[in-house]
ZADOTI-61558 format. One line per field, with one value per residue (C-alpha): x, y, z; residue number from 1. Coordinates in pm, whole numbers, plus 50000, padded with zeros to 5 digits. Layout:
# ZADOTI-61558
u c(X,...) $
v c(Y,...) $
w c(Z,...) $
n c(NUM,...) $
# end
This chain:
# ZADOTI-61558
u c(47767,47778,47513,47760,48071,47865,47760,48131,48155,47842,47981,48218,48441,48442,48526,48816,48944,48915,49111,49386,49423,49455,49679,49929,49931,50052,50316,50455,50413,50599,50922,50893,51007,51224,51594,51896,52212,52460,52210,52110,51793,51754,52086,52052,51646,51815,52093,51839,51610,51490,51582,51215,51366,51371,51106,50865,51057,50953,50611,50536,50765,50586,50989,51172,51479,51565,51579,51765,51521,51379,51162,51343,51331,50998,50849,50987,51236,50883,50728,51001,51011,50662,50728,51051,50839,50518,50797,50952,50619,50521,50901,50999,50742,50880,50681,50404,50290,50343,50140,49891,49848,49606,49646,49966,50165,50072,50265,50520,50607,50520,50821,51034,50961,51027,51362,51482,51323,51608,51872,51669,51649,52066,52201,51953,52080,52420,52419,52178,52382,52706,52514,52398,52750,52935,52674,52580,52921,52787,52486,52577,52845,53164,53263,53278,53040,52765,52762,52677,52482,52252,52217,52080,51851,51750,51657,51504,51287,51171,51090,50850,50690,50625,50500,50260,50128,50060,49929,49664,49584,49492,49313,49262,49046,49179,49562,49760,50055,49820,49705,50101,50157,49811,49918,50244,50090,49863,50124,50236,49932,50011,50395,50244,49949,50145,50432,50113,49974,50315,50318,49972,49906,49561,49814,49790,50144,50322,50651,50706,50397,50093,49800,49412,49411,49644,49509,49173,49372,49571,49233,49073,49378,49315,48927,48969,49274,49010,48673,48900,49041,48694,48584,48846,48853,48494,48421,48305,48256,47928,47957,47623,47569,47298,47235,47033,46751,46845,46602,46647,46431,46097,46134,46241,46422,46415,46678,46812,47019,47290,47622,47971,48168,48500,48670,48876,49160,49229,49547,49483,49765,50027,50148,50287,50424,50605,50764,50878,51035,51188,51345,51475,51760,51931,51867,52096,52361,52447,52419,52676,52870,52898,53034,53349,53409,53234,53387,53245,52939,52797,52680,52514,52333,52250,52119,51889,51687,51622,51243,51137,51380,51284,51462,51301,50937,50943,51103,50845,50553,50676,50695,50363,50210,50435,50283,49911,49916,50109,49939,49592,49703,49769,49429,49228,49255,49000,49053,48934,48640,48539,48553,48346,48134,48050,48044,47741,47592,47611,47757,47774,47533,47676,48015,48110,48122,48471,48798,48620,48452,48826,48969,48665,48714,49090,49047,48831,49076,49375,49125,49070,49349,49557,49302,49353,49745,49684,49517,49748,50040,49869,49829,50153,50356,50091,50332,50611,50395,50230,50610,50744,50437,50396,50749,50559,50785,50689,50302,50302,50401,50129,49851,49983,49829,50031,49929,49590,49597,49675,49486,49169,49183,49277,48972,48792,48873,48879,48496,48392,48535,48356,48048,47990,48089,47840,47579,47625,47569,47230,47364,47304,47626,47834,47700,47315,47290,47180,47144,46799,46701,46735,46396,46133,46347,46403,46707,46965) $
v c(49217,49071,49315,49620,49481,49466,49817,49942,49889,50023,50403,50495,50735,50433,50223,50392,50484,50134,49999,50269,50143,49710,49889,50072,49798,49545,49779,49749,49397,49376,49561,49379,49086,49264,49168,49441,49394,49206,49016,48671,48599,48243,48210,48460,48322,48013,48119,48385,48137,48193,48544,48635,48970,49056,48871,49123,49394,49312,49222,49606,49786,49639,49559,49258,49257,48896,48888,49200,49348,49687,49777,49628,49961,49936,50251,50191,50572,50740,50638,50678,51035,51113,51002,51253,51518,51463,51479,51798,51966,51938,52102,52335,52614,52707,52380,52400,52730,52536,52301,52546,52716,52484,52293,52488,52449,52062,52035,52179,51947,51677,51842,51846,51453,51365,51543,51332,51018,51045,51104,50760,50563,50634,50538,50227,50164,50142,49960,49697,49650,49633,49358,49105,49117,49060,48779,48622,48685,48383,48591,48924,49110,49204,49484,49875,49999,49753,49898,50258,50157,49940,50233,50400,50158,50095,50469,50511,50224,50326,50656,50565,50327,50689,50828,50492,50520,50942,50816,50559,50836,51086,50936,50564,50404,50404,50534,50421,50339,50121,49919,49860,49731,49487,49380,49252,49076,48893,48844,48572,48395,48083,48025,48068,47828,47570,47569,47512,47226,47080,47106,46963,46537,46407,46107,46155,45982,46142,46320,46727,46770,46983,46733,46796,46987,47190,47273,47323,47578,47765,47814,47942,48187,48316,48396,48542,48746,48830,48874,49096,49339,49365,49466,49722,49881,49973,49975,50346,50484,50704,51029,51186,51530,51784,52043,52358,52558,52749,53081,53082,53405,53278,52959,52816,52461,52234,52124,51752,51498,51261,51102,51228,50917,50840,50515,50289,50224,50600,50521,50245,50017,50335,50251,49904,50020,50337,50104,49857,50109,50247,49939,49841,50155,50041,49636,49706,49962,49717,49404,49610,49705,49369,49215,49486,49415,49014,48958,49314,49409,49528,49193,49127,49430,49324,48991,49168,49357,49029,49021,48769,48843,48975,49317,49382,49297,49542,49819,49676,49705,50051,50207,50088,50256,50589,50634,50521,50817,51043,50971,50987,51323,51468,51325,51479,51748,51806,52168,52255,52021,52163,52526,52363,52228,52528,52780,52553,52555,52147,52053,51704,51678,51728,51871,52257,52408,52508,52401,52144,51971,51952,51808,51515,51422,51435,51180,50950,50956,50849,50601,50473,50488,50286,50001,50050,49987,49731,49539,49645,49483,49154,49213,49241,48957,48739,48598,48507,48331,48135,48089,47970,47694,47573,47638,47781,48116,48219,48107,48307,48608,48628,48460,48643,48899,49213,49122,49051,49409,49559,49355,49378,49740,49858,49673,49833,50144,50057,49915,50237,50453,50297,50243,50638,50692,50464,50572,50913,50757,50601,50239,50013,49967,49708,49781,49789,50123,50314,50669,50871,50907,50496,50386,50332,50354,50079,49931,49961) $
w c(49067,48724,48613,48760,48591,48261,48300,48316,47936,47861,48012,47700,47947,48206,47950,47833,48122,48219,47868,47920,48303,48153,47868,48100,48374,48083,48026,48366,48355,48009,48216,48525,48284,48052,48223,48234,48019,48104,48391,48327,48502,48533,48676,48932,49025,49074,49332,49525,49628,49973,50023,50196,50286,49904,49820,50065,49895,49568,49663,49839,49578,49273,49155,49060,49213,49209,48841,48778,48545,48414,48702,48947,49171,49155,49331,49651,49570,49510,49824,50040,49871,49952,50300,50356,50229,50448,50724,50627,50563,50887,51006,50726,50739,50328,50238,50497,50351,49993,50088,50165,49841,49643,49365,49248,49609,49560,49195,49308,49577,49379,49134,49446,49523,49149,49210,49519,49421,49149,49415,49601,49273,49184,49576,49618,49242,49319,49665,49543,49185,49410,49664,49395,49219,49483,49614,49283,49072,48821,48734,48700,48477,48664,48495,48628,48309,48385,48785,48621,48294,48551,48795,48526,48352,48704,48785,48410,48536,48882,48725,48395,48697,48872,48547,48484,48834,48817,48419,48563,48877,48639,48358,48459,48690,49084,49258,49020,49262,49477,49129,49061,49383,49363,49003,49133,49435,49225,48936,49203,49291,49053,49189,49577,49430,49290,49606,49838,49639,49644,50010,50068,50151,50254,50357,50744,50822,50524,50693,50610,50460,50524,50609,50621,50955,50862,50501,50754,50950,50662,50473,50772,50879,50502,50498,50870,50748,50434,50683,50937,50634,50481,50866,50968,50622,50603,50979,51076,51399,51445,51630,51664,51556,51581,51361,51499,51311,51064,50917,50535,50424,50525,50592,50887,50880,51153,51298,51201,51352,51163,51243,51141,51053,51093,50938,51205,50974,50849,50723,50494,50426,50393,50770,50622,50339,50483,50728,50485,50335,50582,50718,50360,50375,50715,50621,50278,50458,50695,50500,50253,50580,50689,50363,50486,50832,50859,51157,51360,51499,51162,51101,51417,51318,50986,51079,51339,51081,50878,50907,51129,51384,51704,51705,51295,51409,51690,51494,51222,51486,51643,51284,51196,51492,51450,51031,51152,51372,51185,50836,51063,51191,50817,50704,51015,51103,51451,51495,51096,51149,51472,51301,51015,51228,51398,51140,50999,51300,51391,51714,51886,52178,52551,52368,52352,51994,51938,52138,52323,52005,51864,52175,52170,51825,51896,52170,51973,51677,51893,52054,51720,51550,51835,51757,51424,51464,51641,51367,51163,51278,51344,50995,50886,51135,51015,50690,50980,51212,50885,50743,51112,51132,50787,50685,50336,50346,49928,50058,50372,50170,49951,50142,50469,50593,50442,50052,50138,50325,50048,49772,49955,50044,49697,49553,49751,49734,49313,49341,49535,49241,49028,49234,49210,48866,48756,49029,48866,48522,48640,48621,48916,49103,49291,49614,49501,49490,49163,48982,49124,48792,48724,48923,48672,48356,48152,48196,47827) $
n c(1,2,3,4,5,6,7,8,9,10,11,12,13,14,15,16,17,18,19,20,21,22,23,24,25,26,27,28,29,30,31,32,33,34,35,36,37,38,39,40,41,42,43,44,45,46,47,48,49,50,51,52,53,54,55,56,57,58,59,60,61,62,63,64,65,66,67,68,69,70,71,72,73,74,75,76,77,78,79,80,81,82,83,84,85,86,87,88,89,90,91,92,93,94,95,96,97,98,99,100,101,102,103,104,105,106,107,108,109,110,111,112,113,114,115,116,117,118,119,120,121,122,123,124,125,126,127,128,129,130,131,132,133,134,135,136,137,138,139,140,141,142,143,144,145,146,147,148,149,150,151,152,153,154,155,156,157,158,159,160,161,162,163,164,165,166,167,168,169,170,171,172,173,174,175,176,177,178,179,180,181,182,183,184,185,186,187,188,189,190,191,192,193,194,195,196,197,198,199,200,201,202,203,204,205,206,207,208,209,210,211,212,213,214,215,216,217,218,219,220,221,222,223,224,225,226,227,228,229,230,231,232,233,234,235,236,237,238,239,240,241,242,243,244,245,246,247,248,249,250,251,252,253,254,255,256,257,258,259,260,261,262,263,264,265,266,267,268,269,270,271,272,273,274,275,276,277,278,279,280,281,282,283,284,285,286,287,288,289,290,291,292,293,294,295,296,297,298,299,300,301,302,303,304,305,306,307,308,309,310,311,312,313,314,315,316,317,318,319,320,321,322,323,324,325,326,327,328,329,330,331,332,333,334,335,336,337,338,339,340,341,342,343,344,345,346,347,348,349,350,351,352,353,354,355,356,357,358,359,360,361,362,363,364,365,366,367,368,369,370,371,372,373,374,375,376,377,378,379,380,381,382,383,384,385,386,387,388,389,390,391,392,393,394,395,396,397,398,399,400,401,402,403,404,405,406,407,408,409,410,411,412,413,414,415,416,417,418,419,420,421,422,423,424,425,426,427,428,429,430,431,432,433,434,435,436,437,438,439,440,441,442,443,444) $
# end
């Protein structure tokens, strides 16, 4: 492994993609600290302590919220953007047959999601400028211009954080908005750190304190969380396929058997995130709604969607399922890969060509993808269950199972990029496996 990560510098294109990636993630870092006017950010850290619902905000957004800074959006707009528009592609036939089109139907979608993640960026701006005023009136300025002048800082912010992420995409290393979202995650790991070791007493009558069993159990929780990602993320299931004998001039080839494979977790960690998302808009309506009428039901309703209630993790859990299968069902596609299938002449043994291929692989997918969101939101009420025992709320949020999701998938998926470009360079890569041209040569 230490071999592979040498050879990274050794590719000059790897390399500088690599630089420009470090270079354009310490930008983001540079705003996530950079507070707004008229904000002052110790004051308001101080009096938001223990706010875990914007603390898992900030954490999947890549944002800082809770110190009223820059990027405290994060990109939360853009992905709830890209999620209205996956929706309406599938219902407005104008964009279906856009999305249809190639390359050029994609960029212009992508223009259209630019467009309303502005809209996103200005109404989330103003609600969320208007909430921490009227909570936190110490901290913030109270003046009209600082409401507008901080929507659009705020909106300026979430949308050079769009422009970083498409940046590192493009001509980085790895998706750009995943490596945002993993550089804030990890941007915590010495504050979650030193609030565990604070927490932790090998004294076995010491009162409020995490003793040696429990340490024993928390440590376990987080390499199972760890082994189980690392499992479901590169687990595969096999479907057999034949191919039949094909008559290529004069040469006959004989026919070959291999496996068509299909990952268990399809969706990656977008199920989590989209339903974060989504549960952020109606959490900060009614929590503004409430602050108007305290005394109605609007604030029953807003303290149901606090996340660890009961009502939030089963809208949590139901939304997690509903984007696995929908964000499955825009990835694979059964009856294309049944057509492929067929016009190369491969078909899966005891199965029709055709309809009847696409109808199996249809059924294992659902199969699949069911125990896939189930995993998934073990995965993601992990943090509560970890909070509720250890009381460790900041802890169970970053070593809970939703970071590590998303940490350990997006290095991954980051390793695997650069697993084949330096495979394709002849370098030996993280995996063990190396360039055809590599055995016998010297190694530079």
């Amino acid at each position: 492994m230490i071999e592979a990560f040498l050879n990274i510098f050794r590719v000059k294109e790897l390399r500088t993609k690599v630089v420009f990636t470090i270079l354009l993630l310490g930008v983001y870092r540079f705003g996530y600290w950079l507070p707004l006017p008229g904000v002052d950010s110790a004051k308001l850290t101080e009096t938001s302590e223990g706010l875990n619902f914007l603390n898992l905000v900030n954490m999947l957004s890549a944002g800082n919220l809770l110190k009223g800074t820059f990027f405290g959006l994060g990109i939360m707009p853009y992905i709830t953007a890209t999620i209205v528009f996956q929706l309406l592609i599938g219902v407005v036939p104008s964009l279906e047959a856009l999305s249809k089109e190639g390359e050029s139907g994609h960029k212009k979608i992508r223009q259209y999601q630019r467009y309303l993640t502005i809209f996103i960026c200005l109404f989330q701006a103003l609600v969320v400028i208007n909430v921490l005023r009227s909570r936190y009136p110490a901290a913030i300025e109270q003046s009209g211009w600082f409401v507008f002048r901080s929507a659009f800082f705020l909106t300026t912010g979430a949308m050079v954080l769009m422009w970083l992420g498409d940046m590192i995409t493009e001509r980085g290393v790895g998706n750009g908005i995943s490596l945002l979202i993993m550089g804030g995650i990890l941007a915590r790991l010495p504050t979650a750190y030193a609030t565990l070791r604070e927490r932790v007493s090998f004294d076995f009558t010491a009162q409020g304190k995490i003793g040696p069993i429990g340490l024993v159990i928390l440590l376990a929780a987080f390499l199972g969380v760890v082994a189980g990602v690392v499992l479901i993320y590169m687990g595969i299931r096999k479907i057999p396929m034949q191919h039949a004998r094909h008559i290529r001039g004069r040469r006959m080839t004989a026919s070959q058997r291999n496996y068509l494979p299909i990952r268990v977790n399809q969706a990656g960690v977008m199920p989590i995130i989209f339903a974060s998302s989504l549960l952020m808009f109606p959490s900060i309506i009614f929590t503004v709604l409430s602050r108007s009428f305290p005394s109605g039901s609007m604030a029953g309703v807003s303290n149901a969607l606090v996340p660890g209630r009961f009502i939030y993790t089963i809208l949590y859990i139901a939304l997690i399922f509903f984007f696995s299968y929908f964000w499955t069902s825009l990835m694979f596609r059964p009856k294309e890969m049944a057509e492929n299938l067929k016009e190369y002449g491969a078909f899966i043994p005891g199965i029709r060509p055709g309809a009847k291929t696409a109808e199996y692989l249809e059924g294992v997918m659902v199969r699949i993808t069911f125990a896939g969101g189930i995993f998934l939101a073990l995965v993601a009420i992990l943090p509560d269950i970890l909070s509720r025992t250890f009381q460790l709320q900041y802890v169970a949020q970053f070593y809970g199972g939703t970071s590590l999701l998303i940490v350990v998938a997006v290095c991954i998926e980051l390793a695997d990029k650069i697993e084949s470009q330096l495979i394709l360079r002849h370098y030996r890569g993280f995996w063990g496996g190396e360039g055809s041209s590599f055995q016998g040569v010297r190694r530079r």
